[in-house]
N, C-alpha and C positions, 0 to 999 in steps of 0.2 A: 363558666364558673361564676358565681355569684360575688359580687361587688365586694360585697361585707364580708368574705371568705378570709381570714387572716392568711396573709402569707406563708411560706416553709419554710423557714430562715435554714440556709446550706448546713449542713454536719462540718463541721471543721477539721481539716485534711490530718489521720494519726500523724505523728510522727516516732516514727520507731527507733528506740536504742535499746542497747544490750544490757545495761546496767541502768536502773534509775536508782536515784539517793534511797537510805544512805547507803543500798550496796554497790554506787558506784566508787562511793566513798572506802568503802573495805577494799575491792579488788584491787582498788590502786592503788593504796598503800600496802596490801599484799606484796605488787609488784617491786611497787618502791625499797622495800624491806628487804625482798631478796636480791637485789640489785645492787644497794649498800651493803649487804653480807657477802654478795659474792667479790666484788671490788676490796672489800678489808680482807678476804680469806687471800686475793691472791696479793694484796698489798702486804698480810702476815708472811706467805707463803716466799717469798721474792719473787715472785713469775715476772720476768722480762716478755713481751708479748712479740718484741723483737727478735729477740735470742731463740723465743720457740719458733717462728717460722723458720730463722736463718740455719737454724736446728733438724727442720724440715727438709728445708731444701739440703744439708748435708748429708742426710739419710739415704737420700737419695742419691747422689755421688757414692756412697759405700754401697751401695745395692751394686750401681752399674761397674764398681770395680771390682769389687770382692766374690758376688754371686752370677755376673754373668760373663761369659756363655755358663747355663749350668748343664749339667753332665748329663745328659736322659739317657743313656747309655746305661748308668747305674741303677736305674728305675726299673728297669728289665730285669735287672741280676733276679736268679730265679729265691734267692734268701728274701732279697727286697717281697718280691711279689707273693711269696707266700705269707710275708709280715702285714701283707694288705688284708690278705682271706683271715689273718689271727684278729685283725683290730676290726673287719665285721663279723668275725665271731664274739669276740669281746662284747663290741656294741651291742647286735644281736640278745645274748644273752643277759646280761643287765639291764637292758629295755623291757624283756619279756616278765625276768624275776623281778626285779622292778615295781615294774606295771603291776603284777600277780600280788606283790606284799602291799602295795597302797590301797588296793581297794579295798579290802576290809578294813584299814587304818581310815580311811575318808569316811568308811561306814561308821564306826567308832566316833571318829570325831565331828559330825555330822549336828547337830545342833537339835535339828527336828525331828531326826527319825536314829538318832544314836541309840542302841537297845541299853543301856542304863548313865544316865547323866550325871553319877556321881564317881564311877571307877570307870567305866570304858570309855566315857568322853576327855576328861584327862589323859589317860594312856595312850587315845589315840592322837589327841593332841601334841602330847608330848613326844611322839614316836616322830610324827613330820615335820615338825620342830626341831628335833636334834639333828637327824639327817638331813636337814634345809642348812640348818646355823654352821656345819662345819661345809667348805669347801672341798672338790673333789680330791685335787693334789695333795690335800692334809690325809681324806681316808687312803689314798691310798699310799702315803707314806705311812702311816699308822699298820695296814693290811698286809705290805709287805715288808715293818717290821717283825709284823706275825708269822706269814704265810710265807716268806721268801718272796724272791723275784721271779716273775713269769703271773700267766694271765687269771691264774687263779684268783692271787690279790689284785687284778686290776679288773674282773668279773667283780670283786667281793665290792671294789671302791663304786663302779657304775652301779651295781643294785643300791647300795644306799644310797647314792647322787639322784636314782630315777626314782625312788620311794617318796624322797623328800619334795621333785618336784612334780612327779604326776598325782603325789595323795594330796598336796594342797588345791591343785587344778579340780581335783575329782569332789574332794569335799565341798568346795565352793559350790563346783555346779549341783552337787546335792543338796545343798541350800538352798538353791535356786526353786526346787522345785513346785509342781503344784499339790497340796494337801491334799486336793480332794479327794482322791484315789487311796490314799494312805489310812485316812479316816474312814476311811470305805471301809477294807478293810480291816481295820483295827475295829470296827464295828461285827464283822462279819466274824471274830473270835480268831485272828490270825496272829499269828508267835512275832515276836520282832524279823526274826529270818522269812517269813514268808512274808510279810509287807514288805522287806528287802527287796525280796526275788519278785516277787508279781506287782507290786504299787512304784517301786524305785527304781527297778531295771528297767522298767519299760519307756521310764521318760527321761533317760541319762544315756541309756545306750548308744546314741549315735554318736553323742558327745563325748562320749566313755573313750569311741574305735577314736575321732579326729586327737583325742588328748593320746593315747598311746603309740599315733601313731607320729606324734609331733614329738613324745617320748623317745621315738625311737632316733626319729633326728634329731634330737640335741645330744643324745646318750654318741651318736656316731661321732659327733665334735669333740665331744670330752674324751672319748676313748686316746685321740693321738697325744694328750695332755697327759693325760693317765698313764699311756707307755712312756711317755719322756721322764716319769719319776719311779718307773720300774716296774710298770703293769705290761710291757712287753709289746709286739706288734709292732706299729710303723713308730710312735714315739720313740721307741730301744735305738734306730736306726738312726733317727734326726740327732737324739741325743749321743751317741756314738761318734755320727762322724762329726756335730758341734765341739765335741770333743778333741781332735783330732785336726781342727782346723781345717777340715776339708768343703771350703766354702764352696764348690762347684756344685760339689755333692748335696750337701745342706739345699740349695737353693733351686736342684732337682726336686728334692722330698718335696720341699714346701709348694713345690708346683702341684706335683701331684697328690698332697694334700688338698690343695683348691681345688682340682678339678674332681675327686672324690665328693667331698664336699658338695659341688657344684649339682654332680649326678643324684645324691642323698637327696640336696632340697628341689632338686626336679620332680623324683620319685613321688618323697613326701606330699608333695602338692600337687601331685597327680591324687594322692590315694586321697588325701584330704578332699579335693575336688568330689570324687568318686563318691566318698562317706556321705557328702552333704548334697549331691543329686539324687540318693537313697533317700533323703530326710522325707 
């Protein structure tokens, strides 16, 4: 190398952080903010942080006195076990209606490819909206002050429970998606319903089956809720014998509760896996 060649002088080593000024300056006072609100909410609130563990640990003393041994004996009874086949029919079917009234509602309210943005995007709005805002145990106290008790009203209460939460999932991802295809179409003279079906279905569908089928398993959770306020099934039984003070029994259900439960989000993430090795 030639004498009079100026040197390289080194690049100076980055050094990496997460936040540089001033938005490190925002996040942590972020931080800060919600940390003095949460400490004054429970300072408003009285939360003893004492009294809740020692509250904890009492819980548990009443578990191992009052619920165990529990009864699986009663689990068997064959009234029990057909209240199991009613709350996956329950689920079941509100999953499916459900599922079936939100996707035109996500279409509706759909931002990009909603077929008129000034009546059916508010409606559809509004439809997943209402059926989000209200809790399940309200419809279906509401359903079977209409309908009576049994799974009619607690079908009627899981279809609006799953309207509300698989039209918003659905809508979203139709948000999501890519234009191209839509303007394609919409070039090519196609009605709102056919850019629906040929430009929309094709790029949501897989996402369509994992949100219905993730529908299904949450709709299986709310159903024993659902029975416990008079939609019938295994909730009629919990609430029956809580009634009756028959903690053995109570604390069978709730076993087999869990382990329904258990076998649903097996299922589920089996099929979920399934959908998305399809992709």
């Amino acid at each position: 190398m030639n004498s009079r060649t100026p040197a390289i002088a080194p690049k100076p080593k980055p050094t990496w952080s997460r936040y540089s000024y001033p938005e490190s300056l925002w996040s942590f006072g972020t931080l800060l903010a919600i940390l003095v609100f949460l400490g004054y909410s429970m300072h408003f609130l009285n939360i003893d942080i004492a009294e809740l563990i020692w509250g904890l640990a009492r819980l548990f003393g009443v578990v191992s006195d009052r619920f165990f041994p529990p009864d699986l004996a009663y689990i068997a009874d064959a009234g029990y076990l057909a209240s199991i086949l009613d709350t996956l029919q329950m689920a079941f079917l509100g999953g499916i209606l459900g599922v079936f009234f939100a996707i035109p509602l996500a279409w509706f309210s759909a931002w990009n490819v909603t077929p008129h943005r000034i009546f059916l995007f508010p409606f559809g709005r509004l439809g997943i909206i209402s059926c989000r805002a209200i809790h399940e145990t309200i419809w279906t106290i509401l359903f079977v002050s209409v309908l009576g008790f049994g799974m009619l009203a607690g079908v009627s209460a899981l279809t609006v429970f799953c309207i509300g939460f698989a039209g918003k999932l659905f809508a979203d991802e139709v948000e999501s998606i890519d234009m191209g295809p839509v303007e394609a179409t919409r070039a090519a003279g196609a009605n709102s319903f056919q850019v629906f079906i040929f430009a929309v279905v094709p790029q949501v569908r897989v996402a369509f089956t994992g949100i219905a089928i993730y529908t299904w398993d949450v709709a299986f959770r709310a159903a024993t809720v659902v029975g416990f306020f008079g939609g019938g099934g295994m909730g009629w039984y919990l609430k029956r014998n809580v009634q009756q003070l028959e903690n053995l029994r109570v604390g069978a259900i709730i076993l087999s509760i869990i382990a329904l439960v258990l076998i649903a989000e097996f299922i589920s993430g089996w099929l979920r896996s399934a959908v998305n090795r399809a992709k």
